[in-house]
C-alpha positions, 0 to 999 in steps of 0.5 A: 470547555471539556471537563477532565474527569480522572475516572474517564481519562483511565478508562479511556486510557485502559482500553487504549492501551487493551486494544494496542496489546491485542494489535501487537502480541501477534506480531510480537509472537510472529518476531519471537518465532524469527529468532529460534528454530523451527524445532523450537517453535514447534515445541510446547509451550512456544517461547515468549523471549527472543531468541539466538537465531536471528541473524541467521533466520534473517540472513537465510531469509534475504538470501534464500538459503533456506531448508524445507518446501517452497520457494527459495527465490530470496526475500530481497528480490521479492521485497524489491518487486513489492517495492517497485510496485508499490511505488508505480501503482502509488506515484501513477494513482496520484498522477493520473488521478491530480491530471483527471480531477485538474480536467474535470474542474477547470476545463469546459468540455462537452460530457464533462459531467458523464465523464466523471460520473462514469469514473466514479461508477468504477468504484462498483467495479473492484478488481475482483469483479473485471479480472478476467477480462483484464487479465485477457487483455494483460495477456494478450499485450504480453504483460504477464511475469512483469512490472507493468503487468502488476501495476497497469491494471490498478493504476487507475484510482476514482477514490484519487480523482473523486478526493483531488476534485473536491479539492480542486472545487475549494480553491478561489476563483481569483487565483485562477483569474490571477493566473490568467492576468499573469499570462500563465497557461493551464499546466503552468497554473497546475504546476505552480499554484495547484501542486503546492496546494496539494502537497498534503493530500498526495502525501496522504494519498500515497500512504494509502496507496503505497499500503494498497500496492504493497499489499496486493494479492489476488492479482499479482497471483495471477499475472506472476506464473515466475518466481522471480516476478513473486512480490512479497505477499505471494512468497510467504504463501509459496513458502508454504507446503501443506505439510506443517511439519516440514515448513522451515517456519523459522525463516517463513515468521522472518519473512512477514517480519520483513514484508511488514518493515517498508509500509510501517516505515512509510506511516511512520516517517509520513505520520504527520503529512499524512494526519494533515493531508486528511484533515485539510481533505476534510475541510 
């Protein structure tokens, strides 16, 4: 039995509470600024309290109306690109990886065992290691300035097949020999015993990944040369001059406002599947 010491359980408390203040003030400051003007932002000191501009800091920023340098394609379009990409390089990580790992476990083949070490050394080799020949290969297939130019490359997840295998190990014998006594053929037994099994893990695999999707940068940098291709990272940063003076930094705090909503929306709704997903991983 865990003892309860009042002392502890403030302290604890405290730091818990120090460390969440610490995490969010920058994203309170970045939701304040979203609501004045820039020439009030630039004011000091800055105001702390929201103020009587966001309506129309939001609205100049989803429709792209807006003053200063930069890019003027709107911030829904480039949410929408993020969002789709997101979703492809989530969903295909978590297809391919469940079809690799069901591989790798239940079929006998020759060079099983170098084939999924060989998946797993790719982990040594992140994107930014193989980029140029990937983007040589992009290039040539004349995938630049598309969906599947930002999403093909990063597809692929050893983390996602390494997870799903080990997963994959845990379940009896029996239900397969079961299976088999039933007549159910392999797909049949990935589709109707393995999935239901796996709910949780996906659940949690695509938290992971749609965040990783959503949040890429160095590549989508270079395969997007169109502004209509930017996602949503990449247009808060081509909303940016060099100049401090002349960014519209109003409706730019409202853009990160927004580029923040969907993976927060994501954790949240997904909260528990994703706890539970991690913690039957675990086990």
């Amino acid at each position: 039995m865990v003892e309860r010491k009042p002392l502890l359980t403030a302290l604890s408390h405290l730091v818990l509470i120090i460390g969440v203040l610490i995490v969010a003030f920058p994203v309170y400051i970045t939701f304040v600024a979203s609501t004045h003007t820039t020439q009030r932002i630039a004011q000091t000191p800055m105001p702390l309290i929201p103020g009587e501009e966001m309506i129309s800091n939001y609205t100049k920023a989803l429709t792209g109306e807006r003053s200063g340098p930069g890019t003027k394609v709107a911030v829904s379009r480039m949410m929408t690109v993020s969002l789709v990409s997101a979703l492809i390089i989530a969903i295909g990580k978590i297809i391919i990886s469940l079809l690799s790992a069901f591989a790798i476990v239940y079929f006998r083949f020759p060079f099983r065992q170098f084939f999924f070490w060989a998946i797993f050394v790719t982990l040594m080799l992140p994107v930014e290691v193989r980029i140029g020949p990937t983007y040589k290969v992009v290039s040539d297939f004349g995938m630049l300035n598309s969906y599947a130019g930002l999403t093909v490359p990063l597809i692929a997840s050893a983390t996602a097949t390494f997870l799903f295998r080990q997963f994959f190990l845990t379940v009896p014998d029996e239900l397969v020999e079961a299976a088999r006594i039933d007549g159910a053929g392999p797909m049949r037994f990935f589709k109707d015993v393995l999935l239901p099994l796996s709910t949780t893990s996906i659940a949690a695999l695509f938290v992971i990944q749609f965040i990783y999707g959503w949040n890429q940068y160095l590549w989508p940098l270079l395969v997007s040369t169109e502004e209509r291709m930017y996602p949503v990272v990449i247009g808060i940063k081509q909303m940016i001059s060099d100049g401090d003076a002349t960014n519209d930094w109003a409706t730019i705090m409202a853009t990160a406002i927004l580029a923040m909503l969907p993976p927060a929306l994501v954790v949240m709704l997904m909260q528990k599947w994703f706890v539970k997903g991690l913690v039957d991983t675990e086990k």
